[in-house]
Backbone atoms as SQL, in Angstrom:
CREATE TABLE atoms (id INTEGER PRIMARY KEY, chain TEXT, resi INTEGER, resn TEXT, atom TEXT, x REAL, y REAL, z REAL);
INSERT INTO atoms VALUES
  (1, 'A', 1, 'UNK', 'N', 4.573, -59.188, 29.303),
  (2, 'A', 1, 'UNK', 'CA', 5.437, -58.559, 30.268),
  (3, 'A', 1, 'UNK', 'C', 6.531, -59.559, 30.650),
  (4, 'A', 2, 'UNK', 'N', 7.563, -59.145, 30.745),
  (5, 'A', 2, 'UNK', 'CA', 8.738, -60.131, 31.263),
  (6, 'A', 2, 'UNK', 'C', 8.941, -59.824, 32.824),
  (7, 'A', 3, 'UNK', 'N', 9.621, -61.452, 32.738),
  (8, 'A', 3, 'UNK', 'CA', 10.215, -61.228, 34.542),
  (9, 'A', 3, 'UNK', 'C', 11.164, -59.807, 35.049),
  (10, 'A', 4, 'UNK', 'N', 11.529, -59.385, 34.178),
  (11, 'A', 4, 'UNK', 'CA', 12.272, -58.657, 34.393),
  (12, 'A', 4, 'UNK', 'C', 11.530, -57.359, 35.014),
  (13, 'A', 5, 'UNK', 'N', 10.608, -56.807, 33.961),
  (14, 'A', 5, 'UNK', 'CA', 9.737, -55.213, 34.102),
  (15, 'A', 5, 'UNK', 'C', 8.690, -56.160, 35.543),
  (16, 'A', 6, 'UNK', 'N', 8.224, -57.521, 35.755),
  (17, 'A', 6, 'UNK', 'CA', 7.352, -57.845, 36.896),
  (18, 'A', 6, 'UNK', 'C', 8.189, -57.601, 37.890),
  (19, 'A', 7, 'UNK', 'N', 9.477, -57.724, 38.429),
  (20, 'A', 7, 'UNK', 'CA', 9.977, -57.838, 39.015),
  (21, 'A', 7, 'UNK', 'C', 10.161, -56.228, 39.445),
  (22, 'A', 8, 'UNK', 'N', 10.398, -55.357, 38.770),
  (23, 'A', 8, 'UNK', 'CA', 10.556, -53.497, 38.569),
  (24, 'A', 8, 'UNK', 'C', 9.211, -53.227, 39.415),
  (25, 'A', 9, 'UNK', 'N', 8.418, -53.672, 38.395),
  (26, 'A', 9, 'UNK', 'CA', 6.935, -53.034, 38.866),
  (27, 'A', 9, 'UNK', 'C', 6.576, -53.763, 40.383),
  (28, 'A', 10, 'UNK', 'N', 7.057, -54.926, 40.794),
  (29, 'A', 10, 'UNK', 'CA', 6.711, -55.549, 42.147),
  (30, 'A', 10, 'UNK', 'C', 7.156, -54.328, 43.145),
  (31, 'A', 11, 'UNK', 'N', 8.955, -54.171, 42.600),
  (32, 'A', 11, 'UNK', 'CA', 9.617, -53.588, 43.653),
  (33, 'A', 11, 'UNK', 'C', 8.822, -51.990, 44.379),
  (34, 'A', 12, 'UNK', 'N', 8.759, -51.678, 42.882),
  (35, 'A', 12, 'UNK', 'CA', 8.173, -49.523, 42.764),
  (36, 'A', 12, 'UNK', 'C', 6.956, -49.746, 43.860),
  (37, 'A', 13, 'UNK', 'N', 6.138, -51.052, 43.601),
  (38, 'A', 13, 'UNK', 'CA', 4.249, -51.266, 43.927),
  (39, 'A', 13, 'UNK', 'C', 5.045, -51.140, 45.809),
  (40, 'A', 14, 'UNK', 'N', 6.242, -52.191, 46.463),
  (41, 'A', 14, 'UNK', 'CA', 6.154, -52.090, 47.796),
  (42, 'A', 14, 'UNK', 'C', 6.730, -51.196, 48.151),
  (43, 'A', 15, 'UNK', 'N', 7.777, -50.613, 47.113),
  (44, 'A', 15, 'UNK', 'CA', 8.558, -49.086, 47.882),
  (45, 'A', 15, 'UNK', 'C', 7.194, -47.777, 47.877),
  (46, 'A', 16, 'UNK', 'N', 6.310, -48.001, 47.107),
  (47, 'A', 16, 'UNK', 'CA', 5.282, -46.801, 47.411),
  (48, 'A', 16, 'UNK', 'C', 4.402, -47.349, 48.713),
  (49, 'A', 17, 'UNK', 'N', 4.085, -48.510, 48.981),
  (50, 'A', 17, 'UNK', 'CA', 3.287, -49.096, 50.067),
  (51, 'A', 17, 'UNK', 'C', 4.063, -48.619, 51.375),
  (52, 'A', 18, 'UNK', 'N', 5.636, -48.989, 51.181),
  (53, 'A', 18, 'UNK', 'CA', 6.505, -48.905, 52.576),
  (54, 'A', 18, 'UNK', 'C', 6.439, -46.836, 52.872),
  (55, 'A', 19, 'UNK', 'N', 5.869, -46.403, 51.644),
  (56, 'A', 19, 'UNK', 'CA', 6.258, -44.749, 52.091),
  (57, 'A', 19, 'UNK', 'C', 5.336, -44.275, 52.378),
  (58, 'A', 20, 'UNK', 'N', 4.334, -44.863, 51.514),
  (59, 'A', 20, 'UNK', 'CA', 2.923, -44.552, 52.126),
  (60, 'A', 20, 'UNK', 'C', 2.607, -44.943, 53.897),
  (61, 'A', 21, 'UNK', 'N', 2.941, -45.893, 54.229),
  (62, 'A', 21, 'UNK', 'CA', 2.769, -46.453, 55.665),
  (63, 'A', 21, 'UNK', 'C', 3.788, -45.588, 56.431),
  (64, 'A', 22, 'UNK', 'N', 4.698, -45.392, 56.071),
  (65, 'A', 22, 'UNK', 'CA', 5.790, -43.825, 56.741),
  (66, 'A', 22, 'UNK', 'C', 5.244, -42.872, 56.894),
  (67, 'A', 23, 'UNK', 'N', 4.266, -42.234, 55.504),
  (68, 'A', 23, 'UNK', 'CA', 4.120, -41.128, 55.632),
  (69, 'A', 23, 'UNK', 'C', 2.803, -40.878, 56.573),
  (70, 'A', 24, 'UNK', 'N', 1.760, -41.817, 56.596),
  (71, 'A', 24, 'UNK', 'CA', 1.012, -42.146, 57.962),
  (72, 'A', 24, 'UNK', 'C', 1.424, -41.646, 58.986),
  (73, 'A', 25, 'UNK', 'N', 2.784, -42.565, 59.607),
  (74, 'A', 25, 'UNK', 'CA', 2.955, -42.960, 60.645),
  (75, 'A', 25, 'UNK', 'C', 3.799, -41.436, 61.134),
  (76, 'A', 26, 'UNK', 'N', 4.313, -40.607, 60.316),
  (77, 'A', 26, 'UNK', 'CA', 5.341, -39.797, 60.332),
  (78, 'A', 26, 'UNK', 'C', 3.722, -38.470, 60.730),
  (79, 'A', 27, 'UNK', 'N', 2.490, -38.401, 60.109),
  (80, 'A', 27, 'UNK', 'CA', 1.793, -37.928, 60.410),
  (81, 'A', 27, 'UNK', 'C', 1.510, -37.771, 61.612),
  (82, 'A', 28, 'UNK', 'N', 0.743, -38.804, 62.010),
  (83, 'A', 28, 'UNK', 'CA', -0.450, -39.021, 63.213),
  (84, 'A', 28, 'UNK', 'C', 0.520, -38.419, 64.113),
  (85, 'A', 29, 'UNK', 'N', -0.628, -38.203, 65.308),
  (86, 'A', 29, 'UNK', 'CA', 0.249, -37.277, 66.662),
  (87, 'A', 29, 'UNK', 'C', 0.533, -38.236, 66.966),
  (88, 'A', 30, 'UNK', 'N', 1.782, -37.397, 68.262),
  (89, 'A', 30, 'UNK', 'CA', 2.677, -38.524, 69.170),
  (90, 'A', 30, 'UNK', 'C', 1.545, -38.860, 70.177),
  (91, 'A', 31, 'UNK', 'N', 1.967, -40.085, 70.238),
  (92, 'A', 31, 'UNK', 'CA', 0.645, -40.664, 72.006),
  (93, 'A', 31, 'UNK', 'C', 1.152, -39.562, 73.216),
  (94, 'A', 32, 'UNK', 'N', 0.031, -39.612, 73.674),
  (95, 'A', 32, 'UNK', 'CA', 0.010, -38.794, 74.521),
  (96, 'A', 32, 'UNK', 'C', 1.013, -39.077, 75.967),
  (97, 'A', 33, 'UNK', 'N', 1.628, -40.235, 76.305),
  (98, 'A', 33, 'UNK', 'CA', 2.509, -40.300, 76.733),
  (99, 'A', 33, 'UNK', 'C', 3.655, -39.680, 76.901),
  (100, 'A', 34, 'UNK', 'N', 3.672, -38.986, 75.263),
  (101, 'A', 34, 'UNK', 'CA', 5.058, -38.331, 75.016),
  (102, 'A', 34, 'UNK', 'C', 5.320, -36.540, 75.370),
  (103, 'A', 35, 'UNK', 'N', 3.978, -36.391, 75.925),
  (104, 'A', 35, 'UNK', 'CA', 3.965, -35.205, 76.797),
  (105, 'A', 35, 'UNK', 'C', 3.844, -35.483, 78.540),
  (106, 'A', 36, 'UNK', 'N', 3.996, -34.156, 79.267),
  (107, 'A', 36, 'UNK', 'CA', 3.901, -34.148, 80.626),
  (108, 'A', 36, 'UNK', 'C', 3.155, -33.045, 80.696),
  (109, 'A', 37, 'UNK', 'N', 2.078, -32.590, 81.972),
  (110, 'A', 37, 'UNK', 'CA', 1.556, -31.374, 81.889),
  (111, 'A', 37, 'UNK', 'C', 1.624, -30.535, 82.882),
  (112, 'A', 38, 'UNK', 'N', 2.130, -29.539, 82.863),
  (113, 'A', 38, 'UNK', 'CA', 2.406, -28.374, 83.645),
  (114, 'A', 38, 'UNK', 'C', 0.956, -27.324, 84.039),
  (115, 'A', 39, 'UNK', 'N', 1.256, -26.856, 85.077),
  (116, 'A', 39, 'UNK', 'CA', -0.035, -25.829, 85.688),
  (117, 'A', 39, 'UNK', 'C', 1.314, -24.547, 85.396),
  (118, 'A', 40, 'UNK', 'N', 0.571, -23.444, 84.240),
  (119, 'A', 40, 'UNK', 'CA', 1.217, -22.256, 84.589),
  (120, 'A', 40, 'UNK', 'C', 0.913, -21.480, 85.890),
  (121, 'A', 41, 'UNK', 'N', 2.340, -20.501, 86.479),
  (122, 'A', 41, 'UNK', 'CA', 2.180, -19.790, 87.451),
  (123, 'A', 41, 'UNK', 'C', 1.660, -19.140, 87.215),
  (124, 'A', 42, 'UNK', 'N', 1.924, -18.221, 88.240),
  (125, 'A', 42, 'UNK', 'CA', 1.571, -16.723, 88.550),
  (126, 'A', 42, 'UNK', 'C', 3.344, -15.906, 87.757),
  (127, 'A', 43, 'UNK', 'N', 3.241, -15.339, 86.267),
  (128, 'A', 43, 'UNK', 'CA', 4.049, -14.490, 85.949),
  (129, 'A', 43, 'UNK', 'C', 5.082, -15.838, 85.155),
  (130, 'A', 44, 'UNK', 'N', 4.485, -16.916, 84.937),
  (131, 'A', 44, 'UNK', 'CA', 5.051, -17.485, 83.608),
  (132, 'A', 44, 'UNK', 'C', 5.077, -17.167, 82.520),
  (133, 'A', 45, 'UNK', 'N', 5.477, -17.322, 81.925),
  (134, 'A', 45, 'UNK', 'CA', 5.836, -16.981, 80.083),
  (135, 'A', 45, 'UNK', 'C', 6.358, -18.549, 79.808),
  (136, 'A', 46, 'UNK', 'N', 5.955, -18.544, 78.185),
  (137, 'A', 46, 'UNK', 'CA', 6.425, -19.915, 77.660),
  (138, 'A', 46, 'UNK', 'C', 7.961, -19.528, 77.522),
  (139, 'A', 47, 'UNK', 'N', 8.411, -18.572, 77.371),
  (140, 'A', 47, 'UNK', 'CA', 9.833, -18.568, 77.512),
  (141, 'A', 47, 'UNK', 'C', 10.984, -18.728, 78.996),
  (142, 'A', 48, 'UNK', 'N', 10.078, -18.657, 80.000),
  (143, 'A', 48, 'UNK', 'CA', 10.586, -18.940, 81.480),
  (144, 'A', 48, 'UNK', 'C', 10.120, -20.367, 81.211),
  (145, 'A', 49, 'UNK', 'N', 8.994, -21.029, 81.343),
  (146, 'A', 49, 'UNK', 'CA', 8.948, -22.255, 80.800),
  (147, 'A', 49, 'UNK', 'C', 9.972, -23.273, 80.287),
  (148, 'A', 50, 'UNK', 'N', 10.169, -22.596, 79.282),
  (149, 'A', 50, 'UNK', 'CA', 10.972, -23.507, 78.576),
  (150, 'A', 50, 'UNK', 'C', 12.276, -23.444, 78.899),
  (151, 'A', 51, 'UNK', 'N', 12.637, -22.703, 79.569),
  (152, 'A', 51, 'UNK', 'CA', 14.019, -22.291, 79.704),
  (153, 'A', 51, 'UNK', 'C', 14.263, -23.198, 81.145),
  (154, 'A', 52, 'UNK', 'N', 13.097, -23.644, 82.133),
  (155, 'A', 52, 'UNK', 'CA', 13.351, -24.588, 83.103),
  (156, 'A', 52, 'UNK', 'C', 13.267, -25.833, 82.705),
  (157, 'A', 53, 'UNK', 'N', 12.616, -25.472, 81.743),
  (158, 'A', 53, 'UNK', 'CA', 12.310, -27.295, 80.940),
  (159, 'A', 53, 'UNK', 'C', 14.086, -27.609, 80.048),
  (160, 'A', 54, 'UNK', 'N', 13.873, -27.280, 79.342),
  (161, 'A', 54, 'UNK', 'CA', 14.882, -27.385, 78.146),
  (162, 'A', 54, 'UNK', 'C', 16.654, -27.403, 78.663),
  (163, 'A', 55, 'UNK', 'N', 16.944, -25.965, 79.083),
  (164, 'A', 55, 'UNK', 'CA', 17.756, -25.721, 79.572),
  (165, 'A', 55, 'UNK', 'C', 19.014, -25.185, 78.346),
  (166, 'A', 56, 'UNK', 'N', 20.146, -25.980, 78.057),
  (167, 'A', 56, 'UNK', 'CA', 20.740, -25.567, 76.863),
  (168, 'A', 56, 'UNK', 'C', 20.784, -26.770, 76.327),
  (169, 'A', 57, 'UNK', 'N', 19.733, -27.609, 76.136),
  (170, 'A', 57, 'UNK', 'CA', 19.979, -29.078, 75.445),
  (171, 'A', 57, 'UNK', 'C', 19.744, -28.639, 73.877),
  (172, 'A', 58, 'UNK', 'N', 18.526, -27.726, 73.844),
  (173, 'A', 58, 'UNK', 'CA', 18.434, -27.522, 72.227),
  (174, 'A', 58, 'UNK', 'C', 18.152, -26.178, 72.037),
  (175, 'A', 59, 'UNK', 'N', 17.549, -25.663, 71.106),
  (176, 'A', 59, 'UNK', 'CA', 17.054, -24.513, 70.716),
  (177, 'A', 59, 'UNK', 'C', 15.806, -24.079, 71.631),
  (178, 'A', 60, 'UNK', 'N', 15.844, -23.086, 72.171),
  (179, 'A', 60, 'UNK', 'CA', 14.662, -23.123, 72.958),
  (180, 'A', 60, 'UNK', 'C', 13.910, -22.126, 72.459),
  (181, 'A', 61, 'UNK', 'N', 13.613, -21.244, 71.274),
  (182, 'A', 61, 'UNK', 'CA', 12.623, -20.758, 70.090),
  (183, 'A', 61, 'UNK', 'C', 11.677, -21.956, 69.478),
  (184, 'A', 62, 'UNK', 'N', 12.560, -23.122, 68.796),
  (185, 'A', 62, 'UNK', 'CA', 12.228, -24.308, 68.537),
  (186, 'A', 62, 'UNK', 'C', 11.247, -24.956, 69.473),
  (187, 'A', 63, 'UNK', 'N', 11.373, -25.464, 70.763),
  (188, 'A', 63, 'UNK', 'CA', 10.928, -25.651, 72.138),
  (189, 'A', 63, 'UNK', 'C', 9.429, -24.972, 71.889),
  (190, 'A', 64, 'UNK', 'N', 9.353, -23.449, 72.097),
  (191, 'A', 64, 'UNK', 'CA', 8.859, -22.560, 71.886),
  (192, 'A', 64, 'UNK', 'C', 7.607, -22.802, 71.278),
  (193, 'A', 65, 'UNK', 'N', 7.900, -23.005, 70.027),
  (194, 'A', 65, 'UNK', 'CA', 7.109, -23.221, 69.014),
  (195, 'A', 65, 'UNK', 'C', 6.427, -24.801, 68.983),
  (196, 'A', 66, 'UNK', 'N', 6.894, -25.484, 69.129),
  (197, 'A', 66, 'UNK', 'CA', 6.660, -26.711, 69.311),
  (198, 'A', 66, 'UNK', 'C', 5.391, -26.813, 70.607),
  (199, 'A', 67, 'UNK', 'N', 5.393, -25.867, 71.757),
  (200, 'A', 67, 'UNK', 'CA', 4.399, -25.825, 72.771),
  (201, 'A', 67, 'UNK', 'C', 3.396, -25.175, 72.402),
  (202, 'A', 68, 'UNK', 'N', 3.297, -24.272, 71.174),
  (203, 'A', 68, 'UNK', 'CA', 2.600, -23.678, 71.209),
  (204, 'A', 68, 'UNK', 'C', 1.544, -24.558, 70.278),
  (205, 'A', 69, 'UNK', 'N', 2.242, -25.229, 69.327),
  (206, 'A', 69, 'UNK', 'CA', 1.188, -26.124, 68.445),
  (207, 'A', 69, 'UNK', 'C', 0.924, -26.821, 68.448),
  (208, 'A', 70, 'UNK', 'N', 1.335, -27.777, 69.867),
  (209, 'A', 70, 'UNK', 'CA', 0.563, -28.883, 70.774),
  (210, 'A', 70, 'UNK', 'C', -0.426, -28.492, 71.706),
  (211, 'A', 71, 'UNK', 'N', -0.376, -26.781, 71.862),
  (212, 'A', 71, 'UNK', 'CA', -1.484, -26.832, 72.919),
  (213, 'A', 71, 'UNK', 'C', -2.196, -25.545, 72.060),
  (214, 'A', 72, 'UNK', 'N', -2.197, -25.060, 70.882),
  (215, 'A', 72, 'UNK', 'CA', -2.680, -24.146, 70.298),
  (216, 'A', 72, 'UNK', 'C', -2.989, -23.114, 70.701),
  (217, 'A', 73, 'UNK', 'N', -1.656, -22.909, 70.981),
  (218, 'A', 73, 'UNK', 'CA', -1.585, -21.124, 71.742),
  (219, 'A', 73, 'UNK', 'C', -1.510, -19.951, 70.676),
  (220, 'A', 74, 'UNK', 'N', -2.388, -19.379, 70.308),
  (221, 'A', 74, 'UNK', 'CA', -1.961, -18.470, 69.068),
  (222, 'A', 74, 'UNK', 'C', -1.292, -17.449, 69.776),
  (223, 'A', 75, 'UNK', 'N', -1.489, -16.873, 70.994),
  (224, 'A', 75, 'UNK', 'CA', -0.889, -16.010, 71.823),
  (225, 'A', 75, 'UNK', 'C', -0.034, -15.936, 72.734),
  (226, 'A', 76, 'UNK', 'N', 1.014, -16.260, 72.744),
  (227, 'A', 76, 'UNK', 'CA', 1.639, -16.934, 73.814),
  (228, 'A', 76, 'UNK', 'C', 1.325, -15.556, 74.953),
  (229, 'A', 77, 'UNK', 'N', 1.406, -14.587, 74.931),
  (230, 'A', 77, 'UNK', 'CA', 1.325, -13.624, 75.917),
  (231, 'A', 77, 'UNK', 'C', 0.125, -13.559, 76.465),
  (232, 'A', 78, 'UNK', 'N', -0.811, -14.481, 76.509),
  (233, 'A', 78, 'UNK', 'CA', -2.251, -14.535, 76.975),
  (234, 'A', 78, 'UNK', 'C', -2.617, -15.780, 77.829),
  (235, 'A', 79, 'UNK', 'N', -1.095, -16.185, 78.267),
  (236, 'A', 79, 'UNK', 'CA', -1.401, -17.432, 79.327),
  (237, 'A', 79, 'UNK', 'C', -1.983, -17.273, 80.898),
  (238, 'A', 80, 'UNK', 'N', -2.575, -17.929, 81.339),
  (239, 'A', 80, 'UNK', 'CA', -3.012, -17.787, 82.105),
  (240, 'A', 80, 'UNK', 'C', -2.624, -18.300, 83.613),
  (241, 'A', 81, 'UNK', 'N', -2.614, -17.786, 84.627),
  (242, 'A', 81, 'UNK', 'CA', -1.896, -18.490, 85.750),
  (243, 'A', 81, 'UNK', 'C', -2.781, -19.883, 86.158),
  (244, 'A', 82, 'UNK', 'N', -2.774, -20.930, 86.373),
  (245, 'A', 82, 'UNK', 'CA', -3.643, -22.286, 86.547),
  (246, 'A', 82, 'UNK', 'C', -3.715, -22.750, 85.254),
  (247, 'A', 83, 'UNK', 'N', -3.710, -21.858, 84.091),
  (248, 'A', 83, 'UNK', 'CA', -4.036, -22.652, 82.710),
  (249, 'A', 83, 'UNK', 'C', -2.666, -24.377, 83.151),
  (250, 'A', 84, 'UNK', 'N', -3.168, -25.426, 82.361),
  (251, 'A', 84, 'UNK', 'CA', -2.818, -26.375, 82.533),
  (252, 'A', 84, 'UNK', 'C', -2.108, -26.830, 80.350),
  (253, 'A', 85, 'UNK', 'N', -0.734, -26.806, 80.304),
  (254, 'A', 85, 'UNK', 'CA', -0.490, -27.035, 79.063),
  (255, 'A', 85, 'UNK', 'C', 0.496, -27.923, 79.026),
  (256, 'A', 86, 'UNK', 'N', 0.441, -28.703, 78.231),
  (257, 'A', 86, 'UNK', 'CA', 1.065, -29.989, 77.633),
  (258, 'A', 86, 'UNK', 'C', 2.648, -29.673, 77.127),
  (259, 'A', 87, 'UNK', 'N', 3.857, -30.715, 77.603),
  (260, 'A', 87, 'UNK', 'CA', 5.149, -29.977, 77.151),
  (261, 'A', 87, 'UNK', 'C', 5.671, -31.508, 76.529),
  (262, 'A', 88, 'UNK', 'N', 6.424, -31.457, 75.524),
  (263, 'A', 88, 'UNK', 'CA', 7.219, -32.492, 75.089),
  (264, 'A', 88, 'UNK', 'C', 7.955, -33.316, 76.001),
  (265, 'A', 89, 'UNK', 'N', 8.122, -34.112, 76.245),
  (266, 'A', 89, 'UNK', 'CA', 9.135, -34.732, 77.187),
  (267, 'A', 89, 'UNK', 'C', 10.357, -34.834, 76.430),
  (268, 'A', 90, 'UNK', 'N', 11.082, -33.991, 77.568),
  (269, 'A', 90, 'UNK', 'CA', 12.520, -34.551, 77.242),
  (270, 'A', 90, 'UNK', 'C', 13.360, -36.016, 77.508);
């Protein structure tokens, strides 16, 4: 083998190590820091929700969806008043 192909094969061996350790890190959940937690009312919806949270900073469907699969709401219309759910921090 020459310096040349050792040198190829060094580079490919740490660019798969550096993507592999990305693709980890790009995995795992956010710490839990990176939420805040709300007590639903009486006559909340995740869309009144979000719409006090969010406001017009981003997409608030996006928002939406994003609450629902941090706190695994398959229903959003089945919240409960006291239920207690986790929101992204803005």
């Amino acid at each position: 083998m020459t310096k040349q192909n050792t040198g190829i094969i060094s580079s490919i061996f740490f660019s798969a190590l550096f993507l592999c350790y990305w693709g980890i890190q790009a995995a795992a959940p956010s710490p839990v820091s990176s939420y805040r937690e709300v007590r639903v009312e009486p006559e909340d919806t995740l869309w009144t929700i979000a719409a006090r949270t969010v406001g017009d900073q981003q997409d608030i469907r996006r928002y939406i969806y994003d609450v629902q699969k941090i706190n695994g709401i398959q229903d959003p219309g089945a919240l409960q008043a006291g239920q207690v759910i986790r929101l992204p921090r803005q």
